[in-house]
KEMARKOL-737455 format. One record per residue (C-alpha): residue number from 0; residue in three letters; x, y, z. Coordinates in nm, 3 decimals. Layout:
<nodes>
node resi: NUM, resn: ALA, x: X, y: Y, z: Z;
...
</nodes>
This chain:
<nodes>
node resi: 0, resn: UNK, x: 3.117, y: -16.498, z: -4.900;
node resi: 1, resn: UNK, x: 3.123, y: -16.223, z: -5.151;
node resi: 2, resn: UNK, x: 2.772, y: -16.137, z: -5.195;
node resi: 3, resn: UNK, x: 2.813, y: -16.123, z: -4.767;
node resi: 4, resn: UNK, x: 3.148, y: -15.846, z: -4.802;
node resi: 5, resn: UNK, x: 2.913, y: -15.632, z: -5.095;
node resi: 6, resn: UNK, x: 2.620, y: -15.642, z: -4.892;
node resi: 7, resn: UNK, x: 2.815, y: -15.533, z: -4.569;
node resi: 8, resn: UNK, x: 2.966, y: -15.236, z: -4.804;
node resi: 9, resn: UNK, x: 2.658, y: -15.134, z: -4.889;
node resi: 10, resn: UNK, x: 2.510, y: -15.097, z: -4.580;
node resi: 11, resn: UNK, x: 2.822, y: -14.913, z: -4.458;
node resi: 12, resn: UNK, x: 2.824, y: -14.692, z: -4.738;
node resi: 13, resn: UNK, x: 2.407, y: -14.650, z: -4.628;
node resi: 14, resn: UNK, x: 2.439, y: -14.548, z: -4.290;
node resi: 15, resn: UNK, x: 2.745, y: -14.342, z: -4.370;
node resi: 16, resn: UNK, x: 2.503, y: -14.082, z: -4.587;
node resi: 17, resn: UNK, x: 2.222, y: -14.107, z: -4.362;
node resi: 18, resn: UNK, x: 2.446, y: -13.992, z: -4.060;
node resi: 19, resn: UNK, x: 2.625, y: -13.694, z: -4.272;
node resi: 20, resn: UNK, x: 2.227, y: -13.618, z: -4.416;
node resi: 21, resn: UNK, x: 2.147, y: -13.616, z: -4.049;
node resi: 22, resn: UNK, x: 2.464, y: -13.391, z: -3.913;
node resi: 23, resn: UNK, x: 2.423, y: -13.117, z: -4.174;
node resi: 24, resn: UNK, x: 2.094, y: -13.082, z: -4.088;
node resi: 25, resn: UNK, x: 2.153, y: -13.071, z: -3.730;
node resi: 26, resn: UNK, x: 2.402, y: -12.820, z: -3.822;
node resi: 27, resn: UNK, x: 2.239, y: -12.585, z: -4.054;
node resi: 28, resn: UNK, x: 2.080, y: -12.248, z: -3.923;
node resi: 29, resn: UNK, x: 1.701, y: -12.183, z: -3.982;
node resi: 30, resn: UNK, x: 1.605, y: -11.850, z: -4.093;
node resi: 31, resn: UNK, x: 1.310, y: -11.708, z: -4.102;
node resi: 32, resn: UNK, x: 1.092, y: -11.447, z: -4.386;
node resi: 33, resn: UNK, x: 1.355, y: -11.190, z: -4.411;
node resi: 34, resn: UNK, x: 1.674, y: -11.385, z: -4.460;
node resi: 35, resn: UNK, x: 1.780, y: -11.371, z: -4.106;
node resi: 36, resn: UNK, x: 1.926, y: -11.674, z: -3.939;
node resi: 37, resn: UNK, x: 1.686, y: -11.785, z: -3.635;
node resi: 38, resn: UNK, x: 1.784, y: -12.042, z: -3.412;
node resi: 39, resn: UNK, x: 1.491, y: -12.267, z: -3.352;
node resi: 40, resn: UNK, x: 1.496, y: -12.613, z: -3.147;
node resi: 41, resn: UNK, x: 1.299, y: -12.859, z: -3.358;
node resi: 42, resn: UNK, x: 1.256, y: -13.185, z: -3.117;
node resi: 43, resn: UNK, x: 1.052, y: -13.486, z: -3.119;
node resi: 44, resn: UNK, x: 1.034, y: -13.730, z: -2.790;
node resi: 45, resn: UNK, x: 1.170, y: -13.972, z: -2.990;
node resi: 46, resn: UNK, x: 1.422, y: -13.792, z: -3.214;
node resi: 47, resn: UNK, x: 1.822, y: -13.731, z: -3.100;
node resi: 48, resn: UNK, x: 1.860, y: -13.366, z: -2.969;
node resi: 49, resn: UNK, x: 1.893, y: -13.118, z: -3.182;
node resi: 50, resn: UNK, x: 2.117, y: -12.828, z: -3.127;
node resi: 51, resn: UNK, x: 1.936, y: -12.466, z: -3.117;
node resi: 52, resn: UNK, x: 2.307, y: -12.321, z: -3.211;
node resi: 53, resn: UNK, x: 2.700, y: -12.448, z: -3.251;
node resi: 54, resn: UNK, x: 2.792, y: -12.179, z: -2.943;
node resi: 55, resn: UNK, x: 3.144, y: -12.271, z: -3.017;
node resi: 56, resn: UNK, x: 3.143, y: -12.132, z: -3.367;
node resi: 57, resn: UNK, x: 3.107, y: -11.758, z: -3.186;
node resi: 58, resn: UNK, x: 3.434, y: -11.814, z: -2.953;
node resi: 59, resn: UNK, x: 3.627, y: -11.455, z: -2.979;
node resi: 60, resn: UNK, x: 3.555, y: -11.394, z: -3.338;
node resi: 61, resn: UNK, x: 3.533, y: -11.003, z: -3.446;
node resi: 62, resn: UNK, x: 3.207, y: -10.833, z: -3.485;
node resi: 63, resn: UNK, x: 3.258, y: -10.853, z: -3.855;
node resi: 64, resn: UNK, x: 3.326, y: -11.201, z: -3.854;
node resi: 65, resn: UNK, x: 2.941, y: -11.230, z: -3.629;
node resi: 66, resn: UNK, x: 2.797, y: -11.012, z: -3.852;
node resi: 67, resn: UNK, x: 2.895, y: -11.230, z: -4.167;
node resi: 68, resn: UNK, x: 2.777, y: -11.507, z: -3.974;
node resi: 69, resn: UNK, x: 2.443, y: -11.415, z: -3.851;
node resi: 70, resn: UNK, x: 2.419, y: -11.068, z: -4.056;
node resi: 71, resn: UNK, x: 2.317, y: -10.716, z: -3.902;
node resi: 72, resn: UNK, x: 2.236, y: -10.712, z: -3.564;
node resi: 73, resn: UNK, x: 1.875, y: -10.615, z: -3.487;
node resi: 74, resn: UNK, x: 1.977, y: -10.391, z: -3.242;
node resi: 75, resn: UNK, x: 2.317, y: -10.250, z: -3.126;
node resi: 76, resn: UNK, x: 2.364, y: -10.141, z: -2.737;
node resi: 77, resn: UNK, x: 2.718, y: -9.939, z: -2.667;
node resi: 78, resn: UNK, x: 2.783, y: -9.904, z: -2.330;
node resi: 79, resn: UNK, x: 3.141, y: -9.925, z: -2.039;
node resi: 80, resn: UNK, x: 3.142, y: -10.299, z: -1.837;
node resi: 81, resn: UNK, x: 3.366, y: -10.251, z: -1.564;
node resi: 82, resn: UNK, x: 3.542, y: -9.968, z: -1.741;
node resi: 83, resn: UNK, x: 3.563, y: -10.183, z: -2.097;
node resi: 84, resn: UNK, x: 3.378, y: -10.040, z: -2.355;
node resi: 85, resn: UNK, x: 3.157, y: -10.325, z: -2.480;
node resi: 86, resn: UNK, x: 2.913, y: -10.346, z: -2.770;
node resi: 87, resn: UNK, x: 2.582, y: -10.564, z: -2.728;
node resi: 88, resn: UNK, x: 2.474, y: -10.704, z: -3.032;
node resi: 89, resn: UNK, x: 2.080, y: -10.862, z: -3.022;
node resi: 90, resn: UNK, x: 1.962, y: -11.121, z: -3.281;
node resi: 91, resn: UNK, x: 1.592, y: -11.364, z: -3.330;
node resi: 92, resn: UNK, x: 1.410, y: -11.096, z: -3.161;
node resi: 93, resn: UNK, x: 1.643, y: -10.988, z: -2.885;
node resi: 94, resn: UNK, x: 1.651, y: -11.372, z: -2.774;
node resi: 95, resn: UNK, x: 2.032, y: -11.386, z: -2.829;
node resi: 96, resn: UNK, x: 2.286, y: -11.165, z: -2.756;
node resi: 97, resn: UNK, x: 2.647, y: -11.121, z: -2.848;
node resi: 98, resn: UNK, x: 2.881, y: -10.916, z: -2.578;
node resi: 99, resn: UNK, x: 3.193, y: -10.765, z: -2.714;
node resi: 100, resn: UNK, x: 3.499, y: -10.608, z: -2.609;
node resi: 101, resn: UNK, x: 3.819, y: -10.543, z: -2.754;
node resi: 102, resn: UNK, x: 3.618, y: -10.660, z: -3.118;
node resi: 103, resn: UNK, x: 3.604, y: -11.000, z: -2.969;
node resi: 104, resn: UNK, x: 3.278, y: -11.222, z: -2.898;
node resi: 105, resn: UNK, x: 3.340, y: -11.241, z: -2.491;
node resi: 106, resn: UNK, x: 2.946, y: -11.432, z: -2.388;
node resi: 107, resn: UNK, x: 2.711, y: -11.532, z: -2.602;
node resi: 108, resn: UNK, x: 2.373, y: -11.494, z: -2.388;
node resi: 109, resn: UNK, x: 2.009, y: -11.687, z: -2.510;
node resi: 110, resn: UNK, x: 1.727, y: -11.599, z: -2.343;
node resi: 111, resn: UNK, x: 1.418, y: -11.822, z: -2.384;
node resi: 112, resn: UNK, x: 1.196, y: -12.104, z: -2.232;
node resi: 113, resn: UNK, x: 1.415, y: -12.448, z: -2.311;
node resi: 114, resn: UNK, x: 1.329, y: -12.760, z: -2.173;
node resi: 115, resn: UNK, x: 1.637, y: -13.075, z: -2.149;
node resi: 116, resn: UNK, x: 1.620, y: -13.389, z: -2.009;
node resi: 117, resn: UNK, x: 2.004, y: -13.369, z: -1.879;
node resi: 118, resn: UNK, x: 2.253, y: -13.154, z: -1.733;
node resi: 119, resn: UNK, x: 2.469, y: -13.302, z: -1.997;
node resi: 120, resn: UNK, x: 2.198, y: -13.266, z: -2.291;
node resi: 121, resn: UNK, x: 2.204, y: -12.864, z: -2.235;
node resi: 122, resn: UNK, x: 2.588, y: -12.886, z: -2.368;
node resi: 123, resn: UNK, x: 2.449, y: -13.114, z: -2.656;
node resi: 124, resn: UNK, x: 2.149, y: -12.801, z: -2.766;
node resi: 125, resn: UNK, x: 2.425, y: -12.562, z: -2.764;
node resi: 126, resn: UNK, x: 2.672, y: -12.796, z: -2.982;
node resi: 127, resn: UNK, x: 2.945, y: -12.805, z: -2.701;
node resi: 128, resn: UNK, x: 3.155, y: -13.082, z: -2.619;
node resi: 129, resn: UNK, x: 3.286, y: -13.084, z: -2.271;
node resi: 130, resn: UNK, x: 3.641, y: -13.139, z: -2.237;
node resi: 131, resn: UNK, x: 3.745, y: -13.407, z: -1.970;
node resi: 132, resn: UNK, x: 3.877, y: -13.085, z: -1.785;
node resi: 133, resn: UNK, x: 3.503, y: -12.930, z: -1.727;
node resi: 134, resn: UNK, x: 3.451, y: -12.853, z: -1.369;
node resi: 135, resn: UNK, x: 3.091, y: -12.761, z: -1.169;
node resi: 136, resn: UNK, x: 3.126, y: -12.499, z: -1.054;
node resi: 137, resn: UNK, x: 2.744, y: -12.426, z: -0.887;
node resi: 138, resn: UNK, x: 2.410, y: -12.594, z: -0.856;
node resi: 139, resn: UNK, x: 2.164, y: -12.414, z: -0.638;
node resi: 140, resn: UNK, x: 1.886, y: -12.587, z: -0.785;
node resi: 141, resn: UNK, x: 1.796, y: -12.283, z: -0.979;
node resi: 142, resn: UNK, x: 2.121, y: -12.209, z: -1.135;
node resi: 143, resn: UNK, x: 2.412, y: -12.435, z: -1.250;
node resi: 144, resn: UNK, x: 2.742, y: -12.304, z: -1.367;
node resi: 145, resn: UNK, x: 3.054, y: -12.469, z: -1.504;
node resi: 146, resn: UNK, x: 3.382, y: -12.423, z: -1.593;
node resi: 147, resn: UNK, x: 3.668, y: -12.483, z: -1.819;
node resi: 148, resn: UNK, x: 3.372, y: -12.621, z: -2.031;
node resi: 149, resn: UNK, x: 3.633, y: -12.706, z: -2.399;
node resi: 150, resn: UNK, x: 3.939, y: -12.550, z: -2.552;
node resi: 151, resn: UNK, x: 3.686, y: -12.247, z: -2.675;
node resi: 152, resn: UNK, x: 3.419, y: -12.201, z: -2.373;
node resi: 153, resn: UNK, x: 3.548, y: -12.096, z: -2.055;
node resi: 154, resn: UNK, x: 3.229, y: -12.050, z: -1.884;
node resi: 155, resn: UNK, x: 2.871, y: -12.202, z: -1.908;
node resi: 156, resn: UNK, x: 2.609, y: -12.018, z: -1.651;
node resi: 157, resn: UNK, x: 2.206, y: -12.157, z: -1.671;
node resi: 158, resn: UNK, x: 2.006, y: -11.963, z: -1.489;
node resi: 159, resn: UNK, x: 1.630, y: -11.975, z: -1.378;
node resi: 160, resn: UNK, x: 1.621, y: -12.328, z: -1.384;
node resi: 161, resn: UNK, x: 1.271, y: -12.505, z: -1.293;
node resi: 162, resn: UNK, x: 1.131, y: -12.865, z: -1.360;
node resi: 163, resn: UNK, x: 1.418, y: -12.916, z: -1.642;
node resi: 164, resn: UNK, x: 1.342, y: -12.583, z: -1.832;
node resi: 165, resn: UNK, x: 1.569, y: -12.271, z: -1.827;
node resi: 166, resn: UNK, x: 1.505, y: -11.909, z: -1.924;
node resi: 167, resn: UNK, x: 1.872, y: -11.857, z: -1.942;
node resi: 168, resn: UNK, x: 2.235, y: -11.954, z: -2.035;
node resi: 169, resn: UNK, x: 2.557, y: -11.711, z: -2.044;
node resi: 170, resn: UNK, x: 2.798, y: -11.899, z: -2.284;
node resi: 171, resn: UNK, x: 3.132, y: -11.739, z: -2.208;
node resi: 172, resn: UNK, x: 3.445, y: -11.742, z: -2.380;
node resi: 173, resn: UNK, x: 3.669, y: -11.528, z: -2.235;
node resi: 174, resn: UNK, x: 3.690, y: -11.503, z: -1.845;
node resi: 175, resn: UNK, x: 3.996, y: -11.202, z: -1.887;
node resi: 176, resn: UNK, x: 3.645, y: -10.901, z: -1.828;
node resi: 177, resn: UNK, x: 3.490, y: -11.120, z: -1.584;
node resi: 178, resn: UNK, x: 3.533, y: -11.100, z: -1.185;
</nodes>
């Protein structure tokens, strides 16, 4: 009976490494020669998904609180979006992009060819967890959009959708600039 209770601890106390091994890695950011943090999805058919980025961890944070996150923008775009003026920051090769106004991250945009299995899995590559609240919004068969996605993403938009790939998704956080 004892040997049964220490073998059944150790297994517990097993699996409970492997799965915290297995989160931070999920978790962690991949960067590439120069020190700057890339977001790269890393799949196998048979492995779990694994998140390109945690979107949520960009929800209306400053620009200097992005910037200490992902460092200096490659590029910076300053510009008026319906009479706001916005700042466009563009990281991993203009492949992501940060909008904001009022020194708040408003949409976090990633442009790119990713391929999902599920509508549901696309939340799971950008490290969201829909509340029970999240609503479709649209599905044209090209385009999906949803809303009141958690407590820090307002807005998801995929766009140029075609035999479960996507060039596109608009991550937004804060529907107040938005018509």
């Amino acid at each position: 009976m004892n040997k049964k209770i220490v073998f059944i601890c150790c297994l517990l106390v097993a699996a409970s490494f492997s799965i915290s091994s297995c989160y931070n890695l999920k978790n962690a950011p991949f960067s590439d020669a120069t020190g700057m943090q890339e977001f790269t999805v890393i799949t196998e058919t048979t492995a779990a998904v694994i998140p390109i980025v945690d979107a949520t961890q960009f929800s209306r944070i400053t620009s200097e609180e992005l910037k200490s996150i992902l460092g200096e923008p490659e590029s910076v775009d300053e510009w008026t979006y319906e009479g706001y003026p916005t700042i466009t920051y563009t990281y991993n090769s203009d492949n992501d992009e940060f909008m904001i106004i009022d020194d708040a991250v408003v949409r976090f945009t990633h442009y790119g060819k990713t391929v999902y299995n599920s509508n549901s899995e696309i939340f799971t590559l950008f490290g969201i967890m829909p509340s029970k609240e999240i609503v479709k919004a649209a599905d044209t068969g090209t385009a999906l959009r949803y809303h009141n996605v958690s407590d820090k993403i307002a807005d998801v938009w995929i766009l140029d959708i075609e035999d479960k790939t996507f060039d596109i998704i608009k991550i937004t956080y804060n529907l107040n600039y938005f018509s």
